[in-house]
C-alpha positions as CSV (number, residue, x, y, z in Angstrom):
1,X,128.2,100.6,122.3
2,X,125.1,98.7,121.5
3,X,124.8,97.0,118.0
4,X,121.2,97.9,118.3
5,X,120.3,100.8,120.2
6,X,118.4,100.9,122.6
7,X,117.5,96.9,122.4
8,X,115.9,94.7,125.5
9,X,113.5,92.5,125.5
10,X,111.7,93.7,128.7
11,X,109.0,95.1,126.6
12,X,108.3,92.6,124.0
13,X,104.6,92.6,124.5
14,X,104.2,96.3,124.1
15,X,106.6,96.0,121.5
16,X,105.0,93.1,119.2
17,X,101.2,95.4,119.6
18,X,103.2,98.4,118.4
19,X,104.7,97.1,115.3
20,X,101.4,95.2,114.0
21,X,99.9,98.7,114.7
22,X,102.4,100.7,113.0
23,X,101.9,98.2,110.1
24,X,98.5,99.0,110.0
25,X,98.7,102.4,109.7
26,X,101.6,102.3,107.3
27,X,100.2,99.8,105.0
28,X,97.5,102.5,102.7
29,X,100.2,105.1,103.4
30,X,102.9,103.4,101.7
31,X,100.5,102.6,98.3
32,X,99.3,106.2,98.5
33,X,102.4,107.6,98.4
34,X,104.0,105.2,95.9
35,X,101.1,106.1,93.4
36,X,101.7,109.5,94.4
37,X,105.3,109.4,93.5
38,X,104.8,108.0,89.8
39,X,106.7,104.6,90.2
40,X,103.7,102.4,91.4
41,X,102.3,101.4,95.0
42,X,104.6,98.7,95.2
43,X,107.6,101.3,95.2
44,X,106.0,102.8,98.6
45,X,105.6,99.5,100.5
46,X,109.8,98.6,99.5
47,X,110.5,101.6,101.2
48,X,108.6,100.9,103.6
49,X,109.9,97.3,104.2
50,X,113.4,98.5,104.0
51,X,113.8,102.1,105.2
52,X,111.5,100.9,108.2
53,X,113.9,97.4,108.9
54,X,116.9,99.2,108.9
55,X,116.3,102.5,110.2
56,X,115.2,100.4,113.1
57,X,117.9,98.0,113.2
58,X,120.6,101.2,112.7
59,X,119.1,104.0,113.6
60,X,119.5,106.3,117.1
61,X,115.5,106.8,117.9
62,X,114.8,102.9,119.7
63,X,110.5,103.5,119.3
64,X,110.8,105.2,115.6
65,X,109.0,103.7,112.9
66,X,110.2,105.0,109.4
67,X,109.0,104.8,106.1
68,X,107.7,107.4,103.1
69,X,106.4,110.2,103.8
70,X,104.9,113.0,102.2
71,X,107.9,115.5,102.0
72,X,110.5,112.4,100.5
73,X,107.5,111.1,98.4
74,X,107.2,115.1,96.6
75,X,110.9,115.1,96.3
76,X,110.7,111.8,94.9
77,X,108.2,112.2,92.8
78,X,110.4,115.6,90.7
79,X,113.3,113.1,90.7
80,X,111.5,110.7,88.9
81,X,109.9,112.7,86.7
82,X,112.9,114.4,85.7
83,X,115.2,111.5,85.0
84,X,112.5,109.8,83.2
85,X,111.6,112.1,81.4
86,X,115.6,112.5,80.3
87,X,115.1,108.8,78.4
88,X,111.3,109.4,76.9
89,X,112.6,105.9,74.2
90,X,113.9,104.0,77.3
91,X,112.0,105.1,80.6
92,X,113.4,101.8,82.8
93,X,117.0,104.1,82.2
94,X,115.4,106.9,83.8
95,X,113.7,104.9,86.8
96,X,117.2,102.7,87.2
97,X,119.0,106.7,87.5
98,X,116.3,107.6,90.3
99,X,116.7,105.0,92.2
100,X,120.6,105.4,92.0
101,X,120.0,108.9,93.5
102,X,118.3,107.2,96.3
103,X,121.1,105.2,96.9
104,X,123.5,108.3,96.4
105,X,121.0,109.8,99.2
106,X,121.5,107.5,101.4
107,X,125.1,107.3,101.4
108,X,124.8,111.0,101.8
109,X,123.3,110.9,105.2
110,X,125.8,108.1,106.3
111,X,128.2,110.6,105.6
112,X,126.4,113.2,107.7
113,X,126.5,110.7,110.7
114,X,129.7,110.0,110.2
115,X,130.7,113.4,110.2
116,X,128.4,114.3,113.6
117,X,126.4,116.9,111.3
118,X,123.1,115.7,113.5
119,X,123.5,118.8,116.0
120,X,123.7,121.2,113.2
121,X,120.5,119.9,111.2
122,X,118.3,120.1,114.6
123,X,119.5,123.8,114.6
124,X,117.4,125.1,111.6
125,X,114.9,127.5,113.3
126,X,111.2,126.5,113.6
127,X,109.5,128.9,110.7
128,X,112.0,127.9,108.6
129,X,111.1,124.1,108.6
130,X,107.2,125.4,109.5
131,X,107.0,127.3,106.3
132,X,108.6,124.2,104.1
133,X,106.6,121.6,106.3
134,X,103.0,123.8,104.8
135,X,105.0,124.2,101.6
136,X,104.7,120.3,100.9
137,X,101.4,120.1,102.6
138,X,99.6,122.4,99.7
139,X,102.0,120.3,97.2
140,X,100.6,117.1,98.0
141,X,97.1,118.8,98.2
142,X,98.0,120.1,94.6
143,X,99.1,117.2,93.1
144,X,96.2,114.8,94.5
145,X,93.1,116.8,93.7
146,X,93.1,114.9,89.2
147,X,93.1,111.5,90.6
148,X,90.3,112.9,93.0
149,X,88.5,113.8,90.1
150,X,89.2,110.6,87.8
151,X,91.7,112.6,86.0
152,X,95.5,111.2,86.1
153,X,98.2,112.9,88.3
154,X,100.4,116.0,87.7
155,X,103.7,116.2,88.6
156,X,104.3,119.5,89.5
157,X,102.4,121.6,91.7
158,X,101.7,124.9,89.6
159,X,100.9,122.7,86.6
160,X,98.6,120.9,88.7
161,X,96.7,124.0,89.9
162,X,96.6,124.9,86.5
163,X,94.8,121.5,85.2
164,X,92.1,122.0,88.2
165,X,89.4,124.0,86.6
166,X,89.9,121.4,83.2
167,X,89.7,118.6,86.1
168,X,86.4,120.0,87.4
169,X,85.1,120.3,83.7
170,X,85.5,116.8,83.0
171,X,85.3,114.9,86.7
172,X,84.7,111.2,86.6
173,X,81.7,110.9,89.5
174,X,82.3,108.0,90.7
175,X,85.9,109.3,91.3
176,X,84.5,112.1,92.9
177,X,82.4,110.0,95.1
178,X,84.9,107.3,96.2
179,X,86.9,110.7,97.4
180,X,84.6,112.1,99.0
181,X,83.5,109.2,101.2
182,X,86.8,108.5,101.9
183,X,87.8,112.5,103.0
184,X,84.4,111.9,105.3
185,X,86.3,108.7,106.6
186,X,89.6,110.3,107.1
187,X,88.1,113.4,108.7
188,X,85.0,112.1,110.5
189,X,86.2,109.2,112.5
190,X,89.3,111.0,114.7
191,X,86.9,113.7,114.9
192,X,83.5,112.2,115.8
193,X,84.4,108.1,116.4
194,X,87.8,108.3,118.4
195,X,87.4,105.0,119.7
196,X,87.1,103.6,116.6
197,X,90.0,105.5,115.3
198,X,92.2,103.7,118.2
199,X,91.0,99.7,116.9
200,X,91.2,100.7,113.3
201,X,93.2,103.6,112.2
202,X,91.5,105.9,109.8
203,X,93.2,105.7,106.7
204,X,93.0,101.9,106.3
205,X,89.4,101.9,107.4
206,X,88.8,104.4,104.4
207,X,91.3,102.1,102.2
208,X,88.4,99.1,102.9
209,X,85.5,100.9,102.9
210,X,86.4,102.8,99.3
211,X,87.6,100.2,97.7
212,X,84.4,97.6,98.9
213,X,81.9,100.4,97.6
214,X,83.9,100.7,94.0
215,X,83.6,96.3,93.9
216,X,80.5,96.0,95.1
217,X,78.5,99.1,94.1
218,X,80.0,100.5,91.1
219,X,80.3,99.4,87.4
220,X,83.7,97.5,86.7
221,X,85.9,100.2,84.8
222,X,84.1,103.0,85.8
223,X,87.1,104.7,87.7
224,X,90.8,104.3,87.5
225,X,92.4,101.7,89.9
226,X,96.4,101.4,90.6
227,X,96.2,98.4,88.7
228,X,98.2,95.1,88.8
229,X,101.6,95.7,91.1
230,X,103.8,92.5,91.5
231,X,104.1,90.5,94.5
232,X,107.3,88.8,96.1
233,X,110.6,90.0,97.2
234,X,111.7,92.8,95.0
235,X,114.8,92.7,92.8
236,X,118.0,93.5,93.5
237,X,119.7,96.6,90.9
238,X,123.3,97.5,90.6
239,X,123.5,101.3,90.6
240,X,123.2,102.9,87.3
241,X,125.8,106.2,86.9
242,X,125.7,108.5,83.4
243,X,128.6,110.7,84.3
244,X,127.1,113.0,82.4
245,X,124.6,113.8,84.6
246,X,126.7,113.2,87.9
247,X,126.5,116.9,89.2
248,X,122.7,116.6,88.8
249,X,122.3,113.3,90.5
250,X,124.3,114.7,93.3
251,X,122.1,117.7,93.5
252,X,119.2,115.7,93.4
253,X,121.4,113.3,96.4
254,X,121.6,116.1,98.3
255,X,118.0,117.1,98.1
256,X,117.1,114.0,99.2
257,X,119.5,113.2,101.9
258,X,119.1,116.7,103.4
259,X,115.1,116.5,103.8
260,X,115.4,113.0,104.5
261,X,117.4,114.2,108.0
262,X,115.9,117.3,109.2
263,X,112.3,114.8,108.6
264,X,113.8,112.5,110.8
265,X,115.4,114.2,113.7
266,X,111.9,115.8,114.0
267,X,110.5,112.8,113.9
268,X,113.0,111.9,116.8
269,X,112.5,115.1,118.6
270,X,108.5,114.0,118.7
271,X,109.8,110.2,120.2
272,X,111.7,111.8,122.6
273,X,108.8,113.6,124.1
274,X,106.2,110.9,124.0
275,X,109.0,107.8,125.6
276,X,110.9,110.4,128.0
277,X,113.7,108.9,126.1
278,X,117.1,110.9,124.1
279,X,117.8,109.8,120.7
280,X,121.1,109.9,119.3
281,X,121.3,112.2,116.4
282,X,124.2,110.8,114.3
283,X,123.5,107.2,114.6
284,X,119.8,107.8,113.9
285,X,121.0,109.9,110.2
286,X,123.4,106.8,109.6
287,X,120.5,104.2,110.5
288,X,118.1,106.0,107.6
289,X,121.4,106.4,105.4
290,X,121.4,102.8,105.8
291,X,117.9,102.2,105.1
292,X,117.8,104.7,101.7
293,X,120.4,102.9,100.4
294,X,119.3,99.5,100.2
295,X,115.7,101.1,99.6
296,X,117.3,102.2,96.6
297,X,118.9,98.7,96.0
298,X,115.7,97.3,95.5
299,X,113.4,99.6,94.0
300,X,112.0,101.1,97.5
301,X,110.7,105.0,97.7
302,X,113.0,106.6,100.1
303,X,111.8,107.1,103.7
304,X,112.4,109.1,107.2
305,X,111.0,108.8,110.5
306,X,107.2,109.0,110.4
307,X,105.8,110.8,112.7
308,X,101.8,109.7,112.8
309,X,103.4,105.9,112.9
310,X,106.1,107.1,115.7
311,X,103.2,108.1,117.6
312,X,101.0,105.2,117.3
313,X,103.5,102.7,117.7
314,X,104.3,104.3,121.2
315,X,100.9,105.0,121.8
316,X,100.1,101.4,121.4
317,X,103.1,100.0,123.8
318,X,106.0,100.0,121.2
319,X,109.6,101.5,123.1
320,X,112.2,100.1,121.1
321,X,113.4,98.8,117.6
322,X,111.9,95.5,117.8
323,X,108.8,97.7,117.1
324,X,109.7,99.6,113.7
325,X,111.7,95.5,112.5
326,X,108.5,93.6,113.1
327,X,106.3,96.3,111.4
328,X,108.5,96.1,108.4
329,X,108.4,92.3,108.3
330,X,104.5,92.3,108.5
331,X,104.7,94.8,105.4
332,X,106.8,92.2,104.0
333,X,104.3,89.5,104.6
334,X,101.6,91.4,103.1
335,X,103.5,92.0,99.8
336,X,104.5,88.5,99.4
337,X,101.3,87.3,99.9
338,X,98.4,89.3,99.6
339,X,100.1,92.0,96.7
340,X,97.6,91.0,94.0
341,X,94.4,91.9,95.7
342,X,95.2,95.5,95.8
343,X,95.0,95.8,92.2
344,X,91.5,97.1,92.5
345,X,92.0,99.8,94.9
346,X,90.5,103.0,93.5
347,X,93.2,106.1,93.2
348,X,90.7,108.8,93.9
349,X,90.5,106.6,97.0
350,X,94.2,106.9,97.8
351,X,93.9,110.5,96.3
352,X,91.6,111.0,99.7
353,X,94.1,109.6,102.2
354,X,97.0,111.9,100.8
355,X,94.8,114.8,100.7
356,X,93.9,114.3,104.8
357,X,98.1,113.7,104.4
358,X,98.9,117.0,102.9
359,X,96.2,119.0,105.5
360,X,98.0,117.4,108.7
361,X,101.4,118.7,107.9
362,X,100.5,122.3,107.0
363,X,101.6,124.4,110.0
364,X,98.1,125.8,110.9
365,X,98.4,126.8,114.3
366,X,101.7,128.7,113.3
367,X,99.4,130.3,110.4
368,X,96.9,131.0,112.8
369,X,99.4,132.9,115.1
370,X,100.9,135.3,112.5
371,X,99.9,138.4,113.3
372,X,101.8,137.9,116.8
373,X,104.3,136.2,115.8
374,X,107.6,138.1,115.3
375,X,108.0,139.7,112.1
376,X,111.6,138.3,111.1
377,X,109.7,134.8,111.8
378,X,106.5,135.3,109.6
379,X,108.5,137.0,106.6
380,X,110.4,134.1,106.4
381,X,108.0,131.3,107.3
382,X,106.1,132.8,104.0
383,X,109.0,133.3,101.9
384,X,110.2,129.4,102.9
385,X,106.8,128.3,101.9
386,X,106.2,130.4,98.2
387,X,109.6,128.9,97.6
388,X,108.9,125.5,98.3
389,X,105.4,125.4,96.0
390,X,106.7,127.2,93.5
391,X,110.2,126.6,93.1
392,X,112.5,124.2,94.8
393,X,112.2,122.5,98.5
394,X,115.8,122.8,100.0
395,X,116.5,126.1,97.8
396,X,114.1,128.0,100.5
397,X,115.1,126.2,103.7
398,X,119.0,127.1,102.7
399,X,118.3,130.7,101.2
400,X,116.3,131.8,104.9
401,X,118.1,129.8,107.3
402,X,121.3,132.1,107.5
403,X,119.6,135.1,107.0
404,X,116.8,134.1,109.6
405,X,119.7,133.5,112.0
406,X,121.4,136.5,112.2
407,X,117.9,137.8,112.4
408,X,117.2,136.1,115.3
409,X,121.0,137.0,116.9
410,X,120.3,140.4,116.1
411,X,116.5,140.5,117.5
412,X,116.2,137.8,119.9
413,X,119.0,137.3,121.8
414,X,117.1,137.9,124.7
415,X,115.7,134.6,124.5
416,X,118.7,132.3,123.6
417,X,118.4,130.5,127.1
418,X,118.7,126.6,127.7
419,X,116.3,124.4,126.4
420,X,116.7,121.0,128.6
421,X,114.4,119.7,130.5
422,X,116.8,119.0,133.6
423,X,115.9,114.9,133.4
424,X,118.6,112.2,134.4
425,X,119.3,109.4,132.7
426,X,118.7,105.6,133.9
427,X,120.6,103.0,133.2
428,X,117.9,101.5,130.4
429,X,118.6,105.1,128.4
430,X,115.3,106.0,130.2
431,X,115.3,109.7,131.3
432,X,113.4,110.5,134.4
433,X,111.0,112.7,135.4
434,X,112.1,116.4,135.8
435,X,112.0,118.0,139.2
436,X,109.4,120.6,137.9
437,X,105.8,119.7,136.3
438,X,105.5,118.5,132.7
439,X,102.6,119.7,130.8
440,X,100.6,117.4,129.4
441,X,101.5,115.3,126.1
442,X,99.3,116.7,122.8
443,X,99.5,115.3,119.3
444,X,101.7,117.3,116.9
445,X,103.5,119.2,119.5
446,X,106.8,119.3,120.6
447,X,107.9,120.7,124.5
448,X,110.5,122.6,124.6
449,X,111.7,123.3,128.5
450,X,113.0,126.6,129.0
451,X,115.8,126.0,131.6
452,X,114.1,127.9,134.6
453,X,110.6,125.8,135.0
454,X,108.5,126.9,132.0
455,X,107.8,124.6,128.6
456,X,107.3,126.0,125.5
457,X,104.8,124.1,123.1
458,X,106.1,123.6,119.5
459,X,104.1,122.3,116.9
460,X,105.7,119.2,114.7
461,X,102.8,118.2,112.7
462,X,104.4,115.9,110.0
């Protein structure tokens, strides 16, 4: 078995343009979500460094690029807020018991490698993870809209919705203004300037752009900015354990490590399709386990595969984990030199990138088939996603997933057939060609071959 999988060096052009690409992209999603959690920008690019090394190093998906994304960031951003908010007199106890839950995470899905649980996670049905997937989509919307007006973050998503008309009432303009150049930024240029959007990705042209206007244009002070974040290598923490609180940080491990997979082997269903390539479920959950828990070690967000950086990094020639390394070491290089001149970096300007985040992974062409789409399926995709918003993430994808699949054994049995898509494998772990047509490649979906000729399109908009 290969230490690395999937490693030559046959491709190491391809491979060196993917990674500085992936890095690209990754670099003003890894601040916004490191605001967005509550522990600081420098929080997202460590888990970006870190979950992205390793997973790549470890993991079972050779041209995945993995880092924090928006489901882990909401998850993270309850656990902090909770354990914190256990220690109000000594908050670095709170942040040093988050961080152990990462670790506790990661450990976690090690087990579930271990164990060969991959299989089982890739089994939970598509409106289950389609009404969570929107769930976190309207969360993040939620919880970005007070920084988009100049007015700090919320926490939790109902509270969040609450403060929005007292948000309005006192809006900071310039706020407003940075956001809404950058959601013109975000939305405009895939939509309008493709070409652009292929030499510079469309968050970090919005990153620039924003934060030049605030510098140049706007009075010094006038809206809130993420402030100083340290540079260097990150310290390294011991893991901090209350037994008093051990069955809630194993809860919370749990939480974590279970999103943390199912994100990922999506992620690695979406690789698959784009390389004509099979990942390898266990060794890719003990590759993030690995990559969570020295996250965690060092102060890092916890991560998953990324799907929009997946994507780009094979779009732009990357096919194995030299790809997802070297975009973790440029992250590197960019914190230990360059960390200080982001202190000035608006968050209603971030606040705009996550919001474009939070719209991509809502399910909308699922929402826009509902009234054809089987009953058992739509019942639950709503119930999945009212849960998630309003009460707990992994509560609804557990609560609907047993009783969605005896729904579907008792409804559609009829359309249990094979889903492969009759390809052979080359000695490179390359999988040819099948015998029959394959339908074109789109964004955000997932093909699905039905055993007898026909492909099934799946959306996987993460």
């Amino acid at each position: 078995m290969q230490l690395v999988n999937g490693l030559h060096f046959n491709n190491i052009r391809g491979d060196i343009y993917g990674g500085l690409t992936a890095a690209v992209v990754a670099l003003p999603l890894a601040m916004a979500m490191g605001v967005a959690s509550g522990v600081g920008p420098i929080a997202g690019m460590y888990g970006a460094i870190f979950v992205g090394f390793f997973a790549a190093l470890f993991g079972g998906t050779p041209a995945q690029v993995s880092g924090p994304t928006g489901p882990m960031t909401v998850v993270m951003a309850a656990i902090f807020t909770q354990y914190t908010g256990m220690f109000p007199d000594d908050p670095m106890q709170g942040a040093a018991l988050a961080f152990t839950v990462v670790m506790m995470g990661g450990l976690f899905q090690i087990g579930f490698g271990v164990l060969r649980l991959g299989k089982y996670i890739e089994l939970v049905p598509h409106p289950v993870i389609s009404g969570f997937m929107s769930g976190i989509g309207v969360i993040i919307i939620l919880l970005q809209f007070g920084p988009l007006l100049g007015q700090e973050g919320i926490s939790k998503p109902l509270l969040a919705a609450q403060a929005i008309p007292d948000a309005i009432s006192n809006l900071d303009s310039v706020s407003l203004l940075l956001g809404v150049i950058v959601l013109a930024f975000v939305y405009g240029v895939p939509a309008f300037l493709p070409k652009l959007n292929r030499l510079v990705p469309s968050p970090l042209l919005a990153l620039f752009v924003g934060t030049l206007i605030y510098m140049l244009f706007m009075p010094a002070g006038s809206a809130p900015v993420i402030g100083d974040i340290p540079t260097g290598f990150p310290e390294f923490s011991l893991p901090t354990i209350d037994m008093s609180l051990m069955m809630s940080m194993i809860a919370s491990a749990l939480t974590l490590a279970g999103l943390g997979a199912i994100d990922s082997l999506l992620t690695s269903l979406v690789a698959d399709n784009v390389t004509r390539t099979q990942h390898k479920s266990d060794r890719e959950l003990i590759g993030q386990g690995i990559g969570n828990t020295i996250a965690g070690l060092f102060g890092g967000l916890p991560g998953a595969g990324a799907t929009m950086r997946t994507v780009v990094n094979v779009k732009a020639g990357g096919r194995t984990p030299i790809s997802g390394a070297l975009h973790a070491v440029v992250l590197l290089a960019i914190v230990l030199g360059a960390g200080s001149l982001a202190s000035e970096i608006p968050k209603a300007v971030l606040a705009g990138i996550l919001i474009k985040v939070g719209t991509d992974i809502i399910d909308w062409d699922y929402l826009k088939r509902l009234k054809v789409a089987p009953k058992a399926g739509v019942l639950n995709m709503l119930t999945v996603l009212v849960v998630t918003v309003t009460i707990d993430l992994l509560l609804a994808v557990y609560e609907t997933h047993d009783g969605y699949a005896d729904c579907r054994h008792e409804h559609c049995h009829q359309a249990g057939r094979s889903t492969s898509f009759h390809r052979r494998r080359t000695d490179h772990g390359q999988l040819q060609q099948p015998d029959h047509a394959v339908p074109s490649y789109r964004p955000n979906e997932l093909l699905i071959g039905q055993g007898d000729g026909e492909t099934t399109r799946i959306d996987c908009r993460l």
